[in-house]
LUMKEFI-502119 format. One record per atom (N, C-alpha, C): residue in three letters; x, z, y. Coordinates in steps of 0.2 Angstrom, whole numbers. Layout:
! residues N
(pt 'Ala' (X Z Y))
...
END
This chain:
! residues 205
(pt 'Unk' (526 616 645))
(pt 'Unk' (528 611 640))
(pt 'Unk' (529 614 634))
(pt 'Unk' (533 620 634))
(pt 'Unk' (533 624 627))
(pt 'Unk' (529 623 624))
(pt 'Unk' (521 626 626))
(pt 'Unk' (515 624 622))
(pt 'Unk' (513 620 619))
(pt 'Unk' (516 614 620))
(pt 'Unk' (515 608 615))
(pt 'Unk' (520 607 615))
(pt 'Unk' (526 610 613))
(pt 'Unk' (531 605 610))
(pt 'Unk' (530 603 603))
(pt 'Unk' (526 605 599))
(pt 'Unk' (525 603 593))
(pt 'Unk' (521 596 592))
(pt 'Unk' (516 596 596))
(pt 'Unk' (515 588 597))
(pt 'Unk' (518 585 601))
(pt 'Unk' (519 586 606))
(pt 'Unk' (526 582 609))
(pt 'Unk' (530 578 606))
(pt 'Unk' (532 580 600))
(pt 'Unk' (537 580 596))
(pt 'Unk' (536 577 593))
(pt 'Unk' (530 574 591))
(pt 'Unk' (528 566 589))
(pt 'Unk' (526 560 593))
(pt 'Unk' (528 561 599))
(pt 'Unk' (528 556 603))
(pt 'Unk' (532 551 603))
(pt 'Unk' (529 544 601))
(pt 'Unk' (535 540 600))
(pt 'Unk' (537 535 608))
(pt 'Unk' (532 534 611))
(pt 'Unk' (533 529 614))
(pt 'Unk' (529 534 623))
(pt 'Unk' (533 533 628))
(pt 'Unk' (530 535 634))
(pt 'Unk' (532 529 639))
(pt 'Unk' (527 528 641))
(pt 'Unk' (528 523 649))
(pt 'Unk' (522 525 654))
(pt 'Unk' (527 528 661))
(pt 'Unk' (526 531 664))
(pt 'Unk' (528 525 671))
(pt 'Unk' (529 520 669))
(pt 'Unk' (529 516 675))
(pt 'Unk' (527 513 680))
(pt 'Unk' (530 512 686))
(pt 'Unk' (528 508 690))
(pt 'Unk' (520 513 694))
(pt 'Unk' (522 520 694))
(pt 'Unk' (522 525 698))
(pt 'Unk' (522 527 705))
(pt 'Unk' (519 531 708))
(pt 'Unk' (525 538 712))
(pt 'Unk' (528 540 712))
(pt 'Unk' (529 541 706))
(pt 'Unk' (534 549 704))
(pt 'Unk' (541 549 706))
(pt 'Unk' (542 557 711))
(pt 'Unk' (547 558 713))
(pt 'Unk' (551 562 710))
(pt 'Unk' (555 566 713))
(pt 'Unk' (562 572 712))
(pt 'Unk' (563 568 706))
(pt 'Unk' (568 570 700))
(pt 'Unk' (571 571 695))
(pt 'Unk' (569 570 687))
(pt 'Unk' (570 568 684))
(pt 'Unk' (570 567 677))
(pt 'Unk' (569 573 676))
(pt 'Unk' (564 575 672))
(pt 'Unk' (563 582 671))
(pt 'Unk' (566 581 663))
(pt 'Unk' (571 589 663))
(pt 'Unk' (575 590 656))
(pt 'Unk' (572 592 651))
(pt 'Unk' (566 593 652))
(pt 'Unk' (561 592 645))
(pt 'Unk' (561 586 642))
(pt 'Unk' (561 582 646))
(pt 'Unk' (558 577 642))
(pt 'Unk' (565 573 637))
(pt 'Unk' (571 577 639))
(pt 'Unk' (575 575 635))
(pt 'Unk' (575 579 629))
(pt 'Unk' (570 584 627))
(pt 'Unk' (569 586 619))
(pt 'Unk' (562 583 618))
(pt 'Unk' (561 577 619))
(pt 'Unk' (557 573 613))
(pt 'Unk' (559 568 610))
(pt 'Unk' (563 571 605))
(pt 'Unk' (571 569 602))
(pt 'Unk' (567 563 597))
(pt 'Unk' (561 562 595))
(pt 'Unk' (556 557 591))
(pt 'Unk' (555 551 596))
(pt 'Unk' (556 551 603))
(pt 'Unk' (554 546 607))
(pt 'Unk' (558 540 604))
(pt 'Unk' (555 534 603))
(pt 'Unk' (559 529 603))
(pt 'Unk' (557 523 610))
(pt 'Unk' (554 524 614))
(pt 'Unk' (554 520 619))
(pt 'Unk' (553 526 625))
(pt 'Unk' (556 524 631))
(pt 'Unk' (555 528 637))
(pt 'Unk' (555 523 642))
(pt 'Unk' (550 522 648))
(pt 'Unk' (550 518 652))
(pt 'Unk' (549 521 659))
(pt 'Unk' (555 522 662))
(pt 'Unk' (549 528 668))
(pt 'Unk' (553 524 673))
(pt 'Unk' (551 517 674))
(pt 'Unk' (554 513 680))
(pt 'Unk' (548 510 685))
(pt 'Unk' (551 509 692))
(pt 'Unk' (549 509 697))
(pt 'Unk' (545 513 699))
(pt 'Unk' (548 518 701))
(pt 'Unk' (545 524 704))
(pt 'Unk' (550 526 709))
(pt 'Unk' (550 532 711))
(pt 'Unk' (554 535 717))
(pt 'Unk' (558 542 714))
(pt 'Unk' (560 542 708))
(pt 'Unk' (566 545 706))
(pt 'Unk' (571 547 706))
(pt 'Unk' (574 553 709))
(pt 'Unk' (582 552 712))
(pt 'Unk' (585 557 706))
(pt 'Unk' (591 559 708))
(pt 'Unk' (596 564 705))
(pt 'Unk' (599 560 698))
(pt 'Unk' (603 563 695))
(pt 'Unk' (607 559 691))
(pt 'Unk' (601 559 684))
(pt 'Unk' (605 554 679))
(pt 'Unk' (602 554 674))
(pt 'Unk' (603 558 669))
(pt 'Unk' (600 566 666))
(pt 'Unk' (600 569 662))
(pt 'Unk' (607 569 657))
(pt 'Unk' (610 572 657))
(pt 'Unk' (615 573 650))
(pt 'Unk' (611 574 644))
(pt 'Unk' (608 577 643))
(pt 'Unk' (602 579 637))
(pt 'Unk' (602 573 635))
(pt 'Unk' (602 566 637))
(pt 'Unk' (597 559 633))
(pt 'Unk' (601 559 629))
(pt 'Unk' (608 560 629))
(pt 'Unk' (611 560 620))
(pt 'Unk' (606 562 614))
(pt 'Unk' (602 566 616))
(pt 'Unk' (597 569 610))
(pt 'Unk' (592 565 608))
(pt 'Unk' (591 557 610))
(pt 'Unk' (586 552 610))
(pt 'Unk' (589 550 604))
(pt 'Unk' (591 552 599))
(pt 'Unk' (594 548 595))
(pt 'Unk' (591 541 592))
(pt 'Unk' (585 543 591))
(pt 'Unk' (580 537 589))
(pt 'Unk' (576 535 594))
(pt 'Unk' (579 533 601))
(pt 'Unk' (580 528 606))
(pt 'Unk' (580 520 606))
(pt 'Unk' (577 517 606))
(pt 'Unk' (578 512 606))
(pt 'Unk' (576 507 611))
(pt 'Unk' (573 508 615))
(pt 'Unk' (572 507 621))
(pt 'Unk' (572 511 628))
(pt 'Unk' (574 509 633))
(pt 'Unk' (575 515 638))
(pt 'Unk' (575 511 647))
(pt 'Unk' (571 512 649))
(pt 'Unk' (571 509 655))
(pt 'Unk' (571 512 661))
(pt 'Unk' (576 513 665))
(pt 'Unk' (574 517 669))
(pt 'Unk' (578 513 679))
(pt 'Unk' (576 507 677))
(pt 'Unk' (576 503 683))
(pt 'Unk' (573 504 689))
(pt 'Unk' (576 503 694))
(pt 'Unk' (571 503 702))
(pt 'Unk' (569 510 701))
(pt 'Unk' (573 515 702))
(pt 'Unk' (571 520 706))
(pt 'Unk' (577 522 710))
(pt 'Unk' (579 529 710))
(pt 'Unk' (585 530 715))
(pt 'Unk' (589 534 712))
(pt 'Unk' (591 533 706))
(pt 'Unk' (594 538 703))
(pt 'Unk' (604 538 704))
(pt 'Unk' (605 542 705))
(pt 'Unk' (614 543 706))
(pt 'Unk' (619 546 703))
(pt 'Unk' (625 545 705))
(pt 'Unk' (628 549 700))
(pt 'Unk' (630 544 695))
(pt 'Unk' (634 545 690))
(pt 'Unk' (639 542 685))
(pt 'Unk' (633 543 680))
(pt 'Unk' (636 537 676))
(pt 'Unk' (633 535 669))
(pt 'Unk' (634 541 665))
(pt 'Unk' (630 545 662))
(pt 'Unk' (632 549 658))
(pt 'Unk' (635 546 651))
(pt 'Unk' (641 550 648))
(pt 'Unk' (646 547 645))
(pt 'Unk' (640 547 636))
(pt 'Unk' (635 553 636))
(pt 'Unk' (630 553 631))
(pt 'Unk' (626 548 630))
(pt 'Unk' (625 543 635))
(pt 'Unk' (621 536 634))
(pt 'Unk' (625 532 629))
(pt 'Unk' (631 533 630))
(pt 'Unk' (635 529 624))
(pt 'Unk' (634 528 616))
(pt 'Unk' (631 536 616))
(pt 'Unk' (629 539 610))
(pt 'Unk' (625 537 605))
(pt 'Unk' (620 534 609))
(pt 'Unk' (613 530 605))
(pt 'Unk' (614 526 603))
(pt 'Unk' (615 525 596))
(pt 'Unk' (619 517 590))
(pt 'Unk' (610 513 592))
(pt 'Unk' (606 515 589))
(pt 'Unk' (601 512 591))
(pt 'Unk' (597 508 597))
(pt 'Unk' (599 512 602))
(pt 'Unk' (599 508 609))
(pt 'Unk' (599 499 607))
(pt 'Unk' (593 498 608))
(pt 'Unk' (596 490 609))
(pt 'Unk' (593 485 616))
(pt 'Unk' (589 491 620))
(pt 'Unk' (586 488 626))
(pt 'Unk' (587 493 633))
(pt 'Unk' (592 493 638))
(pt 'Unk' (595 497 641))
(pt 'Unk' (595 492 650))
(pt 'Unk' (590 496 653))
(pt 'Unk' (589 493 659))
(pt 'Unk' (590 499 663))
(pt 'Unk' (598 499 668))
(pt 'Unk' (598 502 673))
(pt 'Unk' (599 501 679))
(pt 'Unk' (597 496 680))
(pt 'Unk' (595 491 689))
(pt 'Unk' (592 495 694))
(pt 'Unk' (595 490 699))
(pt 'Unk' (592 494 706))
(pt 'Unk' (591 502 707))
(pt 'Unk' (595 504 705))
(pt 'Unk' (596 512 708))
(pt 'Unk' (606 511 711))
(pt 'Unk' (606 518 712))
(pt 'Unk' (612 519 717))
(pt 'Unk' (616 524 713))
(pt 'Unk' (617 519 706))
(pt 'Unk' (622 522 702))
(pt 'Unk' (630 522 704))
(pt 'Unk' (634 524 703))
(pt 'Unk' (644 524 704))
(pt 'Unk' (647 525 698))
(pt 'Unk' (652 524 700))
(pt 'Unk' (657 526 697))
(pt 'Unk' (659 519 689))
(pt 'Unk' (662 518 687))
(pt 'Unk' (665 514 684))
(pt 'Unk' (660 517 674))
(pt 'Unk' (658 510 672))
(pt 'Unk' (654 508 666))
(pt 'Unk' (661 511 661))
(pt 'Unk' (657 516 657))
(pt 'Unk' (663 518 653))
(pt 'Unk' (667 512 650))
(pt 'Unk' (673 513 649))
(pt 'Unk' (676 509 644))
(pt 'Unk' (673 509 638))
(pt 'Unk' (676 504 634))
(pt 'Unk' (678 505 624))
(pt 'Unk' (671 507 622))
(pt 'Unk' (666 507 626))
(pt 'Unk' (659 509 624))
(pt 'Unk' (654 503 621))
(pt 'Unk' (648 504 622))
(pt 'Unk' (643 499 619))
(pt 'Unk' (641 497 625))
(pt 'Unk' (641 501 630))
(pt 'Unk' (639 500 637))
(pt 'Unk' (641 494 641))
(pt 'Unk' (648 493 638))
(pt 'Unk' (651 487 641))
(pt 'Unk' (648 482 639))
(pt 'Unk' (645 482 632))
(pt 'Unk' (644 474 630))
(pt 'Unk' (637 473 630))
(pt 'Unk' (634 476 635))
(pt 'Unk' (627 473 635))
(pt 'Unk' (627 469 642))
(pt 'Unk' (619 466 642))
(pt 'Unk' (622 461 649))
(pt 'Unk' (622 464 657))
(pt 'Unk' (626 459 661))
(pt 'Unk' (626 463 666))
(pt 'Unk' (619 465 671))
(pt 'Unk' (613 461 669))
(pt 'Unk' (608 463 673))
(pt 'Unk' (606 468 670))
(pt 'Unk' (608 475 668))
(pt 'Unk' (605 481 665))
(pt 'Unk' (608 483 671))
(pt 'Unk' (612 480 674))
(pt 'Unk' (618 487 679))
(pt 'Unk' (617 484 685))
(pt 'Unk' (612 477 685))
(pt 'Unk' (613 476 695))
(pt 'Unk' (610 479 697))
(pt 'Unk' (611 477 705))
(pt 'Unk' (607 481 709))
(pt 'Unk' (610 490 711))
(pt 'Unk' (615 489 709))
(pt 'Unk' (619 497 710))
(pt 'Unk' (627 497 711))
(pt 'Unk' (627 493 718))
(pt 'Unk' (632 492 721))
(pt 'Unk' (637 496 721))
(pt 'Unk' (640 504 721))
(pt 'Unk' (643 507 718))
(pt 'Unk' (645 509 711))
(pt 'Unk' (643 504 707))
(pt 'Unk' (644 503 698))
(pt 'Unk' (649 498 699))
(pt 'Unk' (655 497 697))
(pt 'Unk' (661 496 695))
(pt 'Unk' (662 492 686))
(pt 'Unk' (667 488 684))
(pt 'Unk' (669 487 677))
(pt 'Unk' (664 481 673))
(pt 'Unk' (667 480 668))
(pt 'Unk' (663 474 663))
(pt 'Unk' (657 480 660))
(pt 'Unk' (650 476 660))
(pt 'Unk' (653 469 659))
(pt 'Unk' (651 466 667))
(pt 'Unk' (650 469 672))
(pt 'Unk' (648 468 681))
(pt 'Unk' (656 464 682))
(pt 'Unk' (656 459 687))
(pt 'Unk' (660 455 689))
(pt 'Unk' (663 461 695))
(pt 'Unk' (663 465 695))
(pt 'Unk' (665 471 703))
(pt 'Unk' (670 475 700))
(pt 'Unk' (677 472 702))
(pt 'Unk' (683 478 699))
(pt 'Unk' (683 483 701))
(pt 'Unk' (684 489 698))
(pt 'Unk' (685 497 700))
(pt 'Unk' (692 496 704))
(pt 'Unk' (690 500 712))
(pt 'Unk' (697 500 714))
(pt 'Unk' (702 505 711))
(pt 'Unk' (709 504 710))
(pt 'Unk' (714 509 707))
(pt 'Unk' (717 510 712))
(pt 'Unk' (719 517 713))
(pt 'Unk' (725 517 718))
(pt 'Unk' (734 513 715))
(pt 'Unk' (736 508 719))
(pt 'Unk' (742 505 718))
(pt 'Unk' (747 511 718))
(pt 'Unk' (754 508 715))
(pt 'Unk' (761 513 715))
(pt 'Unk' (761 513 722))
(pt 'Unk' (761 508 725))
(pt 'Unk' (763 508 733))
(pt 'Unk' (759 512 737))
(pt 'Unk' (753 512 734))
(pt 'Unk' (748 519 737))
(pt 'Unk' (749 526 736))
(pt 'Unk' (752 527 729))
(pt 'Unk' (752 533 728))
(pt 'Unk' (760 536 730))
(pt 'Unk' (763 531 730))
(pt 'Unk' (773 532 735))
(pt 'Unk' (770 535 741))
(pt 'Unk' (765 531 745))
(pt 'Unk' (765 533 751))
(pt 'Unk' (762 540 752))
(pt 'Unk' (757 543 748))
(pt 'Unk' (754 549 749))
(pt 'Unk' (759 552 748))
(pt 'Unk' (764 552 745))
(pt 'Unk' (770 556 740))
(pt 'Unk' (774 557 747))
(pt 'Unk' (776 553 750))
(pt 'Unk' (781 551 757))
(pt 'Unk' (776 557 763))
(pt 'Unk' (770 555 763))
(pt 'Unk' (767 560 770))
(pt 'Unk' (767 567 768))
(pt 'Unk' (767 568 762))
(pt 'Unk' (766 576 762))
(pt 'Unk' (772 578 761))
(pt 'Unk' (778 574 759))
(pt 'Unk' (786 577 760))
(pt 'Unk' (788 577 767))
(pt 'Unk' (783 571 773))
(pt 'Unk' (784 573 779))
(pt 'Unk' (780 577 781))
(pt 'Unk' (775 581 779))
(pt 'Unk' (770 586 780))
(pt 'Unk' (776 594 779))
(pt 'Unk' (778 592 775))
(pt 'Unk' (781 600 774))
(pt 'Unk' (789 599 776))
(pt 'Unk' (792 594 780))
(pt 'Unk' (799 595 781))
(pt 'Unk' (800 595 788))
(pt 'Unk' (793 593 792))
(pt 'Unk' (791 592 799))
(pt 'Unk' (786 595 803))
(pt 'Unk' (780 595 800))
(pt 'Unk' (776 600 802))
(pt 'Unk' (773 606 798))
(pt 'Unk' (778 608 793))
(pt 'Unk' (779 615 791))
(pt 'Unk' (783 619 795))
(pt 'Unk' (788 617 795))
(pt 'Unk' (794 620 799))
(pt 'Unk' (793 620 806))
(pt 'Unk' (789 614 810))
(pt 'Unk' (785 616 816))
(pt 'Unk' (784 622 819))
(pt 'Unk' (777 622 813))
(pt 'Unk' (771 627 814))
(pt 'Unk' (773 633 812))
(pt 'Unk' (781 633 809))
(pt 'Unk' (784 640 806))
(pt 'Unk' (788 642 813))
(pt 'Unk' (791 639 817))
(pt 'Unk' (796 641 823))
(pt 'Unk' (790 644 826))
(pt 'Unk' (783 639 828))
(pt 'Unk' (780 642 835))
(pt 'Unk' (777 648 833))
(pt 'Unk' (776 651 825))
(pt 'Unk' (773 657 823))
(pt 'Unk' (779 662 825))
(pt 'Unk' (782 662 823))
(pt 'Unk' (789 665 824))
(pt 'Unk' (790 668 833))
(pt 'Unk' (791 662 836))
(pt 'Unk' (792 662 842))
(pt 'Unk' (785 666 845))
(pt 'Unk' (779 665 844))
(pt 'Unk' (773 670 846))
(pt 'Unk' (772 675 844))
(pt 'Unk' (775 677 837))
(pt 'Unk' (778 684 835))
(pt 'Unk' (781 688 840))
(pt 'Unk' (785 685 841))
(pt 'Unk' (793 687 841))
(pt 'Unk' (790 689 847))
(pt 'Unk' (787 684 853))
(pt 'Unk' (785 686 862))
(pt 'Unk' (779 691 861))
(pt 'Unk' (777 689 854))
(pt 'Unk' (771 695 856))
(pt 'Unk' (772 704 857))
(pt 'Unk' (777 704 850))
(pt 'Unk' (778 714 849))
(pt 'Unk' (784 713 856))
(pt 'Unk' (786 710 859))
(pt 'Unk' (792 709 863))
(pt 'Unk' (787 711 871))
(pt 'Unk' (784 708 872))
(pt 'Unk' (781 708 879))
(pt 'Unk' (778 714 879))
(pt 'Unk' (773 717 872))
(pt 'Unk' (770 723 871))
(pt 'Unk' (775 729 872))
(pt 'Unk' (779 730 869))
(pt 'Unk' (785 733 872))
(pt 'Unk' (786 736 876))
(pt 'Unk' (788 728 881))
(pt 'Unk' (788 729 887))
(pt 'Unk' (785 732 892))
(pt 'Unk' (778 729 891))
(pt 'Unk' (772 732 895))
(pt 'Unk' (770 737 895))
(pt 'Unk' (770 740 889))
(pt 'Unk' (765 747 886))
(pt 'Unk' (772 751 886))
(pt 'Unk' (769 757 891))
(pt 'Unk' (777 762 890))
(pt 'Unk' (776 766 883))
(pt 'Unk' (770 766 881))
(pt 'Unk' (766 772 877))
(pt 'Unk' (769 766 868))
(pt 'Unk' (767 761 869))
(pt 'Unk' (768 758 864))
(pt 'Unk' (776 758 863))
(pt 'Unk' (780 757 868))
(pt 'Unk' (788 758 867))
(pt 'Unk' (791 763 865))
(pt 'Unk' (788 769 867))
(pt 'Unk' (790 775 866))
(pt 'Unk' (787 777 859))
(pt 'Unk' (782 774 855))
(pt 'Unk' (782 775 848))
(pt 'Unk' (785 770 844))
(pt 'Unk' (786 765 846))
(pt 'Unk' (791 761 844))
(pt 'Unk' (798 762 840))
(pt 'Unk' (802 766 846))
(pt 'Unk' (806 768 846))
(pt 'Unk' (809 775 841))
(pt 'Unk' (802 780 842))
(pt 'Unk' (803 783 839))
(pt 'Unk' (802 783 831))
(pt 'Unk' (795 778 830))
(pt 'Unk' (795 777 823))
(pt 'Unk' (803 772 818))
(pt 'Unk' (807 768 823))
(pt 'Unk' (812 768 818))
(pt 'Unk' (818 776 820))
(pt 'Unk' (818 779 824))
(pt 'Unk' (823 784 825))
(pt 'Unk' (819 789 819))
(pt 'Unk' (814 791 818))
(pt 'Unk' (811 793 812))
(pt 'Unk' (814 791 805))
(pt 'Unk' (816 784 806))
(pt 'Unk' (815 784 799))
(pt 'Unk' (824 783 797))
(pt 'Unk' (826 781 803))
(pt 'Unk' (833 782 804))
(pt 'Unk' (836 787 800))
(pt 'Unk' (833 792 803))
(pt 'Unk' (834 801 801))
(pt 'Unk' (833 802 793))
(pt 'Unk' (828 799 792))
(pt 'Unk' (824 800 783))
(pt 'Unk' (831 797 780))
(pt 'Unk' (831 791 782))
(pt 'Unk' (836 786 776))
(pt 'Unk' (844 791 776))
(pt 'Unk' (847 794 784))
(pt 'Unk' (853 798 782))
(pt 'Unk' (851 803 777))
(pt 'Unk' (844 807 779))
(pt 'Unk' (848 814 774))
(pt 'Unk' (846 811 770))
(pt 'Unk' (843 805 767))
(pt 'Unk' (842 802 761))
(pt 'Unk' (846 804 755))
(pt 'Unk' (848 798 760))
(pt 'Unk' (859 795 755))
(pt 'Unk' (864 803 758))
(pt 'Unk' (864 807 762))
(pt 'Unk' (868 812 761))
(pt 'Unk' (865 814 756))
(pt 'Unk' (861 819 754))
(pt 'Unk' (859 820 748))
(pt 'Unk' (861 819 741))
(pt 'Unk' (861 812 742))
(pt 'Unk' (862 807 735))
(pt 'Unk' (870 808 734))
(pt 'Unk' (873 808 741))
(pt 'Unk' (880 807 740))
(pt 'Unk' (884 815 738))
(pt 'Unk' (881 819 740))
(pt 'Unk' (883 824 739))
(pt 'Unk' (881 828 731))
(pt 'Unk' (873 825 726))
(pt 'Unk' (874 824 722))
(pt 'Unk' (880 821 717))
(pt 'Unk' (882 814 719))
(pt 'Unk' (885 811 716))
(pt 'Unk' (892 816 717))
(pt 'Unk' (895 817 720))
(pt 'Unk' (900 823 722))
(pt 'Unk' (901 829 717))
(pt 'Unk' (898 829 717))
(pt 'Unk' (895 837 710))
(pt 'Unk' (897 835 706))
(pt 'Unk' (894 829 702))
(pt 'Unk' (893 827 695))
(pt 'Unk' (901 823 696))
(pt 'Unk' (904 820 695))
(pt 'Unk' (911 819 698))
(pt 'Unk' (917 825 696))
(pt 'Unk' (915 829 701))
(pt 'Unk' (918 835 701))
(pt 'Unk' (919 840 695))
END
């Protein structure tokens, strides 16, 4: 496509409708920043819809209805002051219609058909999580760590505690260096502090 970005770049109008065409919106085509009209609906198109189309500044129509595209409204569609013809129907968009946008105030048949699309101007409230929903998440994890932290901290404990215990027990060979690595170190730390204290005696003196 590099190779003709320079005529590309006068392209004003492409409609590619009522196609095949599968995979994704290819992200070139959102540097044909001269496009004023885009029509690439009914086709078989998935994946979200480009971040790049903020760059359609001289957009004015854009249609990308009845395919299968997902994912959230990119917040860059906002962007277009020019936009005055905006069809995003029958795909498997989500997530809630920006606020305080222009998006809001166009009509709702640009957004049916996209069951997971939430907000005005669609009659389908965004669910909020309630205080009472979010108190109780708040309550399960306080009983999560005062009940089944201290649980699962005795049974670690107690499995600890039987396992170097039984080993011990069983393995005479394991006992016997047991025993001797603290008598080892017993030894280290006296003539440690005798040392030190016999130091300190000196200086004193």
């Amino acid at each position: 496509m590099s190779k003709y970005r320079s005529t590309l770049g006068l392209l004003r109008s492409i409609d590619l409708s009522s196609n095949r065409f599968n995979g994704e919106i290819p992200s070139d085509m959102m540097r044909l920043v001269g496009l004023v009209s885009l029509n690439i609906s009914r086709n078989k198109l998935v994946g979200n819809i480009p971040q790049g189309v903020g760059q359609l500044k001289s957009l004015d129509f854009l249609d990308l209805s009845r395919n299968q595209l997902s994912g959230r409204i990119p917040s860059q569609l906002s962007q277009l002051d020019r936009l005055s013809v905006l069809d995003l129907s029958y795909n498997d968009l989500s997530g809630q219609i920006l606020l305080g946008t222009q998006l809001q105030t166009r009509d709702a048949s640009a957004y049916i058909g996209n069951p997971k699309l939430c907000g005005a101007p669609l009659n389908r409230t965004c669910l909020i999580p309630t205080q009472n929903q979010v108190d109780g998440n708040d309550d399960h994890e306080e009983q999560f760590f005062t009940e089944g932290f201290y649980i699962a901290l005795a049974i670690g404990f107690i499995m600890g505690f039987w396992g170097v215990f039984c080993s011990l027990i069983l393995k005479k060979s394991w006992r016997y260096a047991y025993f001797k690595f603290f008598n080892d170190l017993y030894d280290k730390l006296y003539v440690f502090a005798a040392i030190k204290m016999a130091k300190l005696k000196r200086i004193r003196s």
